[in-house]
DSSP file (Angstrom, degrees, kcal/mol; ACC not computed):
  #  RESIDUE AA STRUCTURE BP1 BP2  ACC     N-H-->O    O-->H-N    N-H-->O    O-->H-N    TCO  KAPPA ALPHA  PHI   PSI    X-CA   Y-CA   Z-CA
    1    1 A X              0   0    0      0, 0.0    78,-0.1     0, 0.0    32,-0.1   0.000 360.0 360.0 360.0 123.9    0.0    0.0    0.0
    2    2 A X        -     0   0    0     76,-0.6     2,-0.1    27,-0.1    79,-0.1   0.102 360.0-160.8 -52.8-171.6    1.4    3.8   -0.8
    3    3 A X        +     0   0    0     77,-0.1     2,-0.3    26,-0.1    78,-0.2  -0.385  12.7 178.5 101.8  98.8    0.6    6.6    1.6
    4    4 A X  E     -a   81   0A   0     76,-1.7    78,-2.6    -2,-0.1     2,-0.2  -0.933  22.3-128.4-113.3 150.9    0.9   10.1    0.3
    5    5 A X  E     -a   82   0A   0     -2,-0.3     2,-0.7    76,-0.2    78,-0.2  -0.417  15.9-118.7 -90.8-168.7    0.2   13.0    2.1
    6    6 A X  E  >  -     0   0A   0     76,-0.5     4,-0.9    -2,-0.2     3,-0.2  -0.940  18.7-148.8-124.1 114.8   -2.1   15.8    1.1
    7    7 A X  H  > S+     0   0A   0     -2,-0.7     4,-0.6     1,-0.2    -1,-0.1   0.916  93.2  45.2 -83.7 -43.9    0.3   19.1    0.9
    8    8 A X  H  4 S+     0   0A   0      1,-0.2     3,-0.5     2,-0.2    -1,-0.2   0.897 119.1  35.9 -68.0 -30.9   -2.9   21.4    2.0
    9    9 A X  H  4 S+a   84   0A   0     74,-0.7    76,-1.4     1,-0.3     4,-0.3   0.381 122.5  42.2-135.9 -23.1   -4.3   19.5    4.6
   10   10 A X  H  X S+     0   0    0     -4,-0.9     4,-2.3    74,-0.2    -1,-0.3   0.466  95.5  87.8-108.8  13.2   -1.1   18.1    6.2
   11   11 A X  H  X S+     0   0    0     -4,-0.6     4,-0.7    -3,-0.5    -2,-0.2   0.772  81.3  46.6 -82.6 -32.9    0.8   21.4    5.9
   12   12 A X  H >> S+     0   0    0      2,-0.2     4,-3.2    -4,-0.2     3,-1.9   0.965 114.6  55.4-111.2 -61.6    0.1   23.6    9.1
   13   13 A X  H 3> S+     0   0    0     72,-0.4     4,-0.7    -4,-0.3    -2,-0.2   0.876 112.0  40.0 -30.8 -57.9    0.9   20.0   11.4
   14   14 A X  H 3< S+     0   0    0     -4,-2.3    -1,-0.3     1,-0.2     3,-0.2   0.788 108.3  62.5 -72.2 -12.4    4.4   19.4    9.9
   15   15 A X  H X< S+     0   0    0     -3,-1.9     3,-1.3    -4,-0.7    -1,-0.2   0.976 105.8  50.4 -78.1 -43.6    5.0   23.4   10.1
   16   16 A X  H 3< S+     0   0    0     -4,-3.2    -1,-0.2     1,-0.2    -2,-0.2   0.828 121.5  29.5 -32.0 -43.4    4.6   22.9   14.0
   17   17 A X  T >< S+     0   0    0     -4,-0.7     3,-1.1     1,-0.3    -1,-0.2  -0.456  73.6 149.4-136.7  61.5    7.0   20.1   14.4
   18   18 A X  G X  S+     0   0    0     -3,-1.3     3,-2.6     1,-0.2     4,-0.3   0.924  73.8  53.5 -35.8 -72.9    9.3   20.9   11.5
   19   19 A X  G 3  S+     0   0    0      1,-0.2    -1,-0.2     2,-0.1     3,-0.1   0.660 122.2  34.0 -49.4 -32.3   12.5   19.3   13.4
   20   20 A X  G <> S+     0   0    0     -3,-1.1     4,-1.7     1,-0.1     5,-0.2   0.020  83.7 106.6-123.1  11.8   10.3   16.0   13.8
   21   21 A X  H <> S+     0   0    0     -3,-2.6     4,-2.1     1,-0.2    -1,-0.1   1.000  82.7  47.0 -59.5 -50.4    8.2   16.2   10.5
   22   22 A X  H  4 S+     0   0    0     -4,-0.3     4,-0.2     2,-0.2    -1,-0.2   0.827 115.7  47.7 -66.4 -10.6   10.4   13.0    8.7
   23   23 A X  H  > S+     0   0    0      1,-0.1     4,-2.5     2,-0.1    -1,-0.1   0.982 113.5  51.5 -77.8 -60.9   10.0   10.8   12.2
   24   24 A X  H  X S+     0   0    0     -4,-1.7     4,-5.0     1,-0.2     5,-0.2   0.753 107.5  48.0   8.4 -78.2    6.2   11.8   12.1
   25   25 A X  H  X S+     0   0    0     -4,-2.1     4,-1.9     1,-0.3    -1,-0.2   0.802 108.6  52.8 -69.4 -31.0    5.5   10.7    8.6
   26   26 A X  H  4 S+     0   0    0     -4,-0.2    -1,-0.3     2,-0.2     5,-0.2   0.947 113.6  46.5 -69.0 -33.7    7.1    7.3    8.8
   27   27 A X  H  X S+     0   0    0     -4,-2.5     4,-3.5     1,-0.3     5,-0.4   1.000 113.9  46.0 -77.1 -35.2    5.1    6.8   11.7
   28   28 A X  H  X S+     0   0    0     -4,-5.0     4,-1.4     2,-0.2     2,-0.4   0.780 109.8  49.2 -28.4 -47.7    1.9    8.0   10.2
   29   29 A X  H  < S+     0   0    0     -4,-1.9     2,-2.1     1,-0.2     3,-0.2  -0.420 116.0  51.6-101.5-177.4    2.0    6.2    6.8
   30   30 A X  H  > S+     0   0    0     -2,-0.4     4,-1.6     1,-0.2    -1,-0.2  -0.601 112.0  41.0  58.1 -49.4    2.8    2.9    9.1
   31   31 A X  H  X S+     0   0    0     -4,-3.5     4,-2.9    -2,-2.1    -2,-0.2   0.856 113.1  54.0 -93.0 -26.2    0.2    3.2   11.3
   32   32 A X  H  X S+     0   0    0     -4,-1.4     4,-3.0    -5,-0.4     5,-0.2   0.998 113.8  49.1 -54.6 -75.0   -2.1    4.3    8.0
   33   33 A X  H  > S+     0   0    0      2,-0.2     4,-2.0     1,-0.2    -2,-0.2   0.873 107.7  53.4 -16.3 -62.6   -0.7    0.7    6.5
   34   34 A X  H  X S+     0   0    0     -4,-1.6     4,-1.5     1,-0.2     6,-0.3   0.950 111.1  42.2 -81.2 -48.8   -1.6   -1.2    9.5
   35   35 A X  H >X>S+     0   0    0     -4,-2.9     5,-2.4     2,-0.2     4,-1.2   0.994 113.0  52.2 -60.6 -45.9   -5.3   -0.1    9.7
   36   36 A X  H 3<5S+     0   0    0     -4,-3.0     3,-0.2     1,-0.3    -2,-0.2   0.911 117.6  42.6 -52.0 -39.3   -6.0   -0.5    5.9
   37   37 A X  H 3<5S+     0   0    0     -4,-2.0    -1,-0.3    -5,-0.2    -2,-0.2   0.593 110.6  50.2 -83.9  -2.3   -4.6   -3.8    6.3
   38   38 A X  H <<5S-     0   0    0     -4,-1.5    -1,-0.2    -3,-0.9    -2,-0.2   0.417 120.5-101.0 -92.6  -9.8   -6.1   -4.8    9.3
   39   39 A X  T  <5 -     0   0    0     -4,-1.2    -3,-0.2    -3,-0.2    -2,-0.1   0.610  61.5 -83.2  94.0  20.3   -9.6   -3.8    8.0
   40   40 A X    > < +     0   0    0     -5,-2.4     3,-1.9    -6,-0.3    -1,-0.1   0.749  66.9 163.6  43.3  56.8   -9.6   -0.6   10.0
   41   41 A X  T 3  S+     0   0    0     -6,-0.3    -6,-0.1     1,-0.2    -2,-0.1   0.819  75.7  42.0 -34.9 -46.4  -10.7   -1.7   13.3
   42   42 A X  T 3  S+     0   0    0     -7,-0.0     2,-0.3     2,-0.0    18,-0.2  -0.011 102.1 101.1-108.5  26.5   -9.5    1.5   15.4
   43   43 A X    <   +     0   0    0     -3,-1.9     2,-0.4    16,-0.1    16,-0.2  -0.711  47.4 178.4-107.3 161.7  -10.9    3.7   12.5
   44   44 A X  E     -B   58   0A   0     14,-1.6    14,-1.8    -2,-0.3    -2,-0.0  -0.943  38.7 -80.1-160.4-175.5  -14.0    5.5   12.4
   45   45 A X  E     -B   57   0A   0     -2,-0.4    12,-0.3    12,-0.2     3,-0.1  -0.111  35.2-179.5 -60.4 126.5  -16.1    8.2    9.6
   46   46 A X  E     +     0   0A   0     10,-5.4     2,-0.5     1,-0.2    11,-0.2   0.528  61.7  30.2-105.1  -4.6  -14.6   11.4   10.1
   47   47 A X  E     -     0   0A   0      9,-1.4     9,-0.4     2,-0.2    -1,-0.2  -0.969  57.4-139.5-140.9 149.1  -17.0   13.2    7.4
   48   48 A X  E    S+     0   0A   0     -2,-0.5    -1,-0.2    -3,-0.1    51,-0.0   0.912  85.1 105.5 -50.2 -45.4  -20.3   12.9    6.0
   49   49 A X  E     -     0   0A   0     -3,-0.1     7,-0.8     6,-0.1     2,-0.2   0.177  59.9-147.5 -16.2 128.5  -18.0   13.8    2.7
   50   50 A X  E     -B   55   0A   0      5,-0.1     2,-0.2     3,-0.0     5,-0.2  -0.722   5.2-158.3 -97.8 170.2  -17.1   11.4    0.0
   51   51 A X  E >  S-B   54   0A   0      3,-0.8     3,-1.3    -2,-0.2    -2,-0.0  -0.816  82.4 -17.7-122.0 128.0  -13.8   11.7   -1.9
   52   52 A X  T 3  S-     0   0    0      1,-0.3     3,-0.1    -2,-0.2     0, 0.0   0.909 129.1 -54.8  68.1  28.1  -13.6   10.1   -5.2
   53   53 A X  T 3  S+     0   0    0      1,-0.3     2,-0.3     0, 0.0    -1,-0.3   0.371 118.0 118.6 107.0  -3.1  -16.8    8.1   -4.0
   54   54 A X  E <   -B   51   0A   0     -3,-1.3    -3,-0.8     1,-0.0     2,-0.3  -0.697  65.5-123.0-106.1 150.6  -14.6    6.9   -0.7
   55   55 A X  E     -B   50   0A   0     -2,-0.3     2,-0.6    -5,-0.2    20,-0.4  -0.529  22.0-127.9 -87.7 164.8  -15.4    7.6    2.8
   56   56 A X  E     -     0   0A   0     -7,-0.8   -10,-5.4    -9,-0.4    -9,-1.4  -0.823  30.6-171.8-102.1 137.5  -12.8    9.4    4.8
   57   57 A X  E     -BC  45  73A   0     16,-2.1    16,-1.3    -2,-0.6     2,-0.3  -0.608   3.9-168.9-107.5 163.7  -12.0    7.6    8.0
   58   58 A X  E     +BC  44  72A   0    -14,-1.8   -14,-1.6    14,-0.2     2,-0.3  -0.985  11.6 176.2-160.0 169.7   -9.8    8.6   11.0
   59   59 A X  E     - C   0  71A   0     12,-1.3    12,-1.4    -2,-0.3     2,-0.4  -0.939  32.4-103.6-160.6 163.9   -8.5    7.2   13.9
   60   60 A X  E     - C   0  70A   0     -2,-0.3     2,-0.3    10,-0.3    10,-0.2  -0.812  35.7-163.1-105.5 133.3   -6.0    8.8   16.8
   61   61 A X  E     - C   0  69A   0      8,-2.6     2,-2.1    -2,-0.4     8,-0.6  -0.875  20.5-119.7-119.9 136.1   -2.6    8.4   17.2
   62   62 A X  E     - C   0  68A   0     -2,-0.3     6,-0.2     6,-0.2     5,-0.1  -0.543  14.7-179.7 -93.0 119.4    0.4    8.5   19.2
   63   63 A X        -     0   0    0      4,-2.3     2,-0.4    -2,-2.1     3,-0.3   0.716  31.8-135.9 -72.5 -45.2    3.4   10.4   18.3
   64   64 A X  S    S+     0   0    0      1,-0.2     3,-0.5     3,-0.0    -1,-0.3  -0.963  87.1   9.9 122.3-133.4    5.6    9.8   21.1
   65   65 A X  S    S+     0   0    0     -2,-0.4     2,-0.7     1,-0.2    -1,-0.2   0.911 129.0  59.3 -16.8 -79.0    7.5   13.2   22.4
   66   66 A X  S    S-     0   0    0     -3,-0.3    -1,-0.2     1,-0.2    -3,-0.1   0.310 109.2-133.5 -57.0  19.1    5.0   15.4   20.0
   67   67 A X        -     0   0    0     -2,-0.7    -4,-2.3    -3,-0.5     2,-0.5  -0.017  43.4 -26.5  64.9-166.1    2.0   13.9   22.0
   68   68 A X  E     -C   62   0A   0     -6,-0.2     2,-0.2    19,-0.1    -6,-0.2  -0.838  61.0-179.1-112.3 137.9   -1.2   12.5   20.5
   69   69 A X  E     -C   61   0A   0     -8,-0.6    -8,-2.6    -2,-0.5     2,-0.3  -0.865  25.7-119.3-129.4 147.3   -2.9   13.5   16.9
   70   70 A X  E     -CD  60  86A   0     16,-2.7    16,-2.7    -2,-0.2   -10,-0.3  -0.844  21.9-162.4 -89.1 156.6   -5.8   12.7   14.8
   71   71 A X  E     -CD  59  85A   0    -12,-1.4   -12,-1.3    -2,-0.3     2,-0.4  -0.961   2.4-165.9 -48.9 101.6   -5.2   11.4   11.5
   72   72 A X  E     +CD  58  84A   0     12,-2.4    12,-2.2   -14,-0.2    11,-0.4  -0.969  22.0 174.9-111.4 137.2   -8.1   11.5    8.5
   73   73 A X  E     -C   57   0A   0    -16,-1.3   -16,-2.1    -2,-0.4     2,-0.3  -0.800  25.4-160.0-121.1 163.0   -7.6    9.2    5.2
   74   74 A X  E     - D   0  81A   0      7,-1.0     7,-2.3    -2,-0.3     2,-0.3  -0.932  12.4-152.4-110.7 118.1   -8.8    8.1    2.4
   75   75 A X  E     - D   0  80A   0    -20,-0.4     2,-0.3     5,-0.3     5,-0.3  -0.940  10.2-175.3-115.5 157.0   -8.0    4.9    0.2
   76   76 A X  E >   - D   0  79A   0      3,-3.3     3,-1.4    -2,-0.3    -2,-0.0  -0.992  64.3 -66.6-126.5 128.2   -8.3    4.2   -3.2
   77   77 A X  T 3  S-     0   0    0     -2,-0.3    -2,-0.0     1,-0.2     0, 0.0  -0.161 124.8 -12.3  38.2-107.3   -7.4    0.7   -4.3
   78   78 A X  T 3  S+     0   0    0    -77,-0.1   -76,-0.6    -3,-0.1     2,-0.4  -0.309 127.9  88.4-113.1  42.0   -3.3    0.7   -3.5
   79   79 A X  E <   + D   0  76A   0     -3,-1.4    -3,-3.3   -78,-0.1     2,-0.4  -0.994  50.0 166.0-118.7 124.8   -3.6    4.4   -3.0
   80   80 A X  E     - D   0  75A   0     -2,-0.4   -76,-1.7    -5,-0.3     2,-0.3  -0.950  18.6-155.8-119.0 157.0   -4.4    5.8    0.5
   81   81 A X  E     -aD   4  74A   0     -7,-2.3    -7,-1.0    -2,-0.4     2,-1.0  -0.929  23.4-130.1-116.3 142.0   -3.9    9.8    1.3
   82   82 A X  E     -a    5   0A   0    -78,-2.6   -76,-0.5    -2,-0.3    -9,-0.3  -0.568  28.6-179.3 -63.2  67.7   -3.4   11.3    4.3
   83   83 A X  E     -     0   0A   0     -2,-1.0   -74,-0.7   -11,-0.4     2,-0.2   0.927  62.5  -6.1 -48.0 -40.8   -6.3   14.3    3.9
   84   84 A X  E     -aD   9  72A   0    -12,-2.2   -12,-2.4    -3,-0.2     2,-0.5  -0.994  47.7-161.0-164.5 154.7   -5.5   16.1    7.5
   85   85 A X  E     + D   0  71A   0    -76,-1.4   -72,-0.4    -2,-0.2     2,-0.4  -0.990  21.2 159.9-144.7 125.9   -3.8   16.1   10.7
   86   86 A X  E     - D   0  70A   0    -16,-2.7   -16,-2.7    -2,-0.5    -2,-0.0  -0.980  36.5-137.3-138.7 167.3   -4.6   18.0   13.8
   87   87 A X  S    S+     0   0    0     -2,-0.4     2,-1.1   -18,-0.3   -19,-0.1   0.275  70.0 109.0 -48.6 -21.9   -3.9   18.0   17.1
   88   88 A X        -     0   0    0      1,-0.2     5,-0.1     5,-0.1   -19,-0.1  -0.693  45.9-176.6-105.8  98.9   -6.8   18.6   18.2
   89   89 A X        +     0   0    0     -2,-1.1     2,-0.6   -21,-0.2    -1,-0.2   0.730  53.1  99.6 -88.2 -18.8   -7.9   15.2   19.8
   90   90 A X  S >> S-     0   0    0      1,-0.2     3,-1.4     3,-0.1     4,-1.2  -0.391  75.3-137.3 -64.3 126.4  -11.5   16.0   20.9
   91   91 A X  H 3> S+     0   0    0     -2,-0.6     4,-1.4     1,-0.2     5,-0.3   0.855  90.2  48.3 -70.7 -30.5  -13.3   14.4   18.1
   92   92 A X  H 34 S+     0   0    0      1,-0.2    -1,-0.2     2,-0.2    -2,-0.1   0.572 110.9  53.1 -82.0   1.7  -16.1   16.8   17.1
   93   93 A X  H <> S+     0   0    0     -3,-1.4     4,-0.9    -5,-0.1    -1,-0.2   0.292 114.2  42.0 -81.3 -18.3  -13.8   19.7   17.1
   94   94 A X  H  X S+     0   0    0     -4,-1.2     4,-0.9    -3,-0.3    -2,-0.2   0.574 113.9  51.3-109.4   0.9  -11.4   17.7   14.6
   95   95 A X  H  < S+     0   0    0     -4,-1.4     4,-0.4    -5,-0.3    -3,-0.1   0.642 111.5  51.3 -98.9 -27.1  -14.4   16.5   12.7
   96   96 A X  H  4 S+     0   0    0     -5,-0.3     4,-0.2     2,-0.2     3,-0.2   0.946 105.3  51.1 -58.4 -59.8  -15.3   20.3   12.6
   97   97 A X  H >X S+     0   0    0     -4,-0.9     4,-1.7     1,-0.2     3,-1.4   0.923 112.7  49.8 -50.0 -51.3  -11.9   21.5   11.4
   98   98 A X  T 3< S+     0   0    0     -4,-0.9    -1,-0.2     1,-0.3    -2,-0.2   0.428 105.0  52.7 -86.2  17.5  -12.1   18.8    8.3
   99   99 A X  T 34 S+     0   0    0     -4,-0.4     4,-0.4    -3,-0.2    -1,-0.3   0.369 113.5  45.0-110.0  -1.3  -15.2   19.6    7.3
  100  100 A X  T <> S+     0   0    0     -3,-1.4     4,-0.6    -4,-0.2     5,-0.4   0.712 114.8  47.8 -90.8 -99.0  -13.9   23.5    7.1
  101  101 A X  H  X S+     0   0    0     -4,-1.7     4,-0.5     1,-0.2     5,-0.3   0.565 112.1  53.4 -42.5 -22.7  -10.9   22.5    5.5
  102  102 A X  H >> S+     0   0    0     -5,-0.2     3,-9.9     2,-0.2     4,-2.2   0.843 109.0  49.9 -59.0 -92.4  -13.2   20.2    3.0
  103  103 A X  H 34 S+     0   0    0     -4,-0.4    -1,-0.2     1,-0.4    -2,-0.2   0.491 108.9  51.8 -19.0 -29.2  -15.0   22.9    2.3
  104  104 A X  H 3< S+     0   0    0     -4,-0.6    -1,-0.4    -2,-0.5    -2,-0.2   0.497 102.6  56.0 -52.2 -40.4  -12.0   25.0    1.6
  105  105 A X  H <<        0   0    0     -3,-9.9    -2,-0.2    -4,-0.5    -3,-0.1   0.760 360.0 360.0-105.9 -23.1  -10.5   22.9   -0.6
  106  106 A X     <        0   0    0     -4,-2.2    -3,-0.1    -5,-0.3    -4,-0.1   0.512 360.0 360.0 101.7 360.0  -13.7   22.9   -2.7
């Protein structure tokens, strides 16, 4: 499975923890890998939104150091993207933010 991120959507996280963005991303696209293949157990809807006819899912993670983040994806086949990343762990405040940033992004 691939993992790319989404430049708009992942941009404002990695600008926070610039020094720790490349440890970040490995773990991210790893732990993104481990749900798709595991049949996304620890995932659930983060928007009413489709992309590309797929739902976007998200699931909370731990960082280490940089504390604990949500994570929203998408996959397509052997594609999945990384849409958006906050901090912001309460979930209807981060489901709030990606549905702004959807909306945003048109």
């Amino acid at each position: 499975m691939q993992v790319v991120f989404d430049k708009a959507g992942c941009k404002s996280f990695f600008k926070k923890f610039r020094s720790q963005q490349h440890q970040m991303q490995t773990e991210i696209l790893e732990a993104v890998d481990e749900e798709i293949n595991s049949g996304m157990s620890k995932t659930k809807i983060a928007a009413h939104e489709r992309i590309n006819g797929r739902s976007i899912h998200e699931f909370r993670l731990n960082l280490g150091t940089v504390g604990s983040a949500r994570v929203a994806f998408y996959a397509n086949n052997q594609l999945a993207t990384v849409l958006f990343i906050s901090t912001d762990l309460q979930k209807r405040t981060f489901t709030d933010e990606l549905e702004r940033f959807l909306k945003e992004r048109g």
